[in-house]
N, C-alpha and C positions, 0 to 999 in steps of 0.2 A: 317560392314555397308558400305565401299565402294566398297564391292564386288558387293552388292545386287543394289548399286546404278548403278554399272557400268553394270550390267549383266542386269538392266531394260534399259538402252540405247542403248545398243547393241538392244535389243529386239525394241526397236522403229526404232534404224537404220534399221535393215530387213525389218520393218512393212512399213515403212513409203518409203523406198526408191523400194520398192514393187508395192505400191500405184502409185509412180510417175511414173515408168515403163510401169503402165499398162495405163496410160493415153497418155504416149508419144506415145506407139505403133499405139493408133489410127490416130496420127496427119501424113500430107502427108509428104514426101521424100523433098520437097521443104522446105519446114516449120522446121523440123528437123534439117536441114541443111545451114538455111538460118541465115546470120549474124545476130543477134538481138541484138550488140553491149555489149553482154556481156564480161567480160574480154578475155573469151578462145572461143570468137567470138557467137560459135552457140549451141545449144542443145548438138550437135555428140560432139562437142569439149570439152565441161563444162565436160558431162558425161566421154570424154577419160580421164579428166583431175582429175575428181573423183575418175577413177581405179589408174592412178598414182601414188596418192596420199596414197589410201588405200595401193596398195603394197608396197609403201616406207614404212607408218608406220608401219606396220604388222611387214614386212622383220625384223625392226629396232626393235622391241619390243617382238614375239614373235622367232627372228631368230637371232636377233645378229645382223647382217646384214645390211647394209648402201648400197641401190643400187645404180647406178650411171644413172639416168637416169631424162633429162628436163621434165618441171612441164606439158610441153605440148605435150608430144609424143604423137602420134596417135599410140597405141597399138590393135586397133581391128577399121578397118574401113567399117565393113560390122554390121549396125544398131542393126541387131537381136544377132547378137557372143556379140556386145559390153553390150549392156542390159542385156544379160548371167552372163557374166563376171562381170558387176556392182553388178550383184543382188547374185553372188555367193560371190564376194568380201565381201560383206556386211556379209554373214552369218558367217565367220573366226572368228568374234571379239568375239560373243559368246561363241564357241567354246572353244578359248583359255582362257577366264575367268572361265570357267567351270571347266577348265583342274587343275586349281589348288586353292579350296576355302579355300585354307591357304597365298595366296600369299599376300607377303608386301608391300606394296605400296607406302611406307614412303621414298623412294629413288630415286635415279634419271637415267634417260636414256642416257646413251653417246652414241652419234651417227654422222655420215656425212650427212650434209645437201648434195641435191642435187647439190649447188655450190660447194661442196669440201670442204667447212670450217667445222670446229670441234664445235660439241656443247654439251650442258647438260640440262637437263630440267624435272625438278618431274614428274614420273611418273604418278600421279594423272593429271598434267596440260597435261601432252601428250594425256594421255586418254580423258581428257575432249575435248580436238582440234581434235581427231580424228573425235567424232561424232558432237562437233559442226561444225566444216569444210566442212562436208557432209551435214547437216542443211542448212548451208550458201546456200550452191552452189543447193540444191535443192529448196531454196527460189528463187535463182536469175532465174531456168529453169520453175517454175510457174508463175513468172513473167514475163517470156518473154512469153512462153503461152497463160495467161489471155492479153498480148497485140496486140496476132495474133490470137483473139478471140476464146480461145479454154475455155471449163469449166478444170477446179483442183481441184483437190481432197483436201479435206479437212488434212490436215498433224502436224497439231499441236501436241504435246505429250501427253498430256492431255486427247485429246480422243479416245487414247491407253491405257491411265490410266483406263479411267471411263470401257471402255468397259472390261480392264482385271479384273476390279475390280467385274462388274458387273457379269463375266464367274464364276469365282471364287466362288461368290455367290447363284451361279443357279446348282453349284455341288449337 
């Protein structure tokens, strides 16, 4: 059961963070880049701050691996590499759920924060923060969006649901 749960969130992470990409592409170079007071300042920043995030937990989950690197490095500051790399990051999670539909899930993750401190935390609650953190931070760049008058894509999970439910049905 939490395989199948986790492997439909993955599935809307790709879907949804897909969606948002395709919408940022159109907005201009100014706008993308412009402070909107979000916490990681602007659109470029939120998004470097999404890739960080996903290779921290990834590295830590499906590598072992605790990288050492601030919440806000600019890892790709050329627009089109970063969106690549967002929208590629995103399809890993899948992947690695797929890789094993026996895995246990009843455990916990030890790992380094990117302070350096030592931590522990269910593997279930790591998984759930991976893709609500990506939720999060895609809510805050529709937000800033719909304030510098751009339309957004509709991104709720729900109608990923209806629609795969619906594919599914029209087999």
């Amino acid at each position: 059961m939490m395989q199948a749960y986790f492997e439909s969130l993955a599935r809307y992470h790709v879907w949804a963070t897909e969606k948002l990409l395709e919408q940022i592409a159109a907005i201009n170079e100014e706008d993308y880049r412009r402070d909107c007071g979000l916490f990681f300042h602007s659109i470029h920043g939120t998004l470097n701050h999404m890739l960080v995030s996903e290779r921290h937990w990834y590295s830590r989950i499906a590598d072992g691996i605790s990288l050492k690197m601030a919440l806000d490095t600019e890892l790709e500051s050329r627009r089109d590499l970063l969106a690549r790399a967002v929208a590629d990051a995103s399809q890993h999670w899948g992947a690695w759920l797929s890789s094993d539909p026996q895995r246990d899930y009843s455990g916990n993750l030890q790992y380094t924060r990117a302070t350096g401190a030592s931590a522990a935390a269910p593997l279930t609650a790591v998984l759930g923060h991976v893709f609500n953190h990506a939720t999060h931070h895609r809510g805050q760049i529709t937000a800033a969006l719909t304030a510098m008058g751009y339309a957004c894509p509709e991104l709720d999970f729900i109608y990923l649901a209806v629609a795969t439910q619906q594919a599914e049905m029209n087999k």
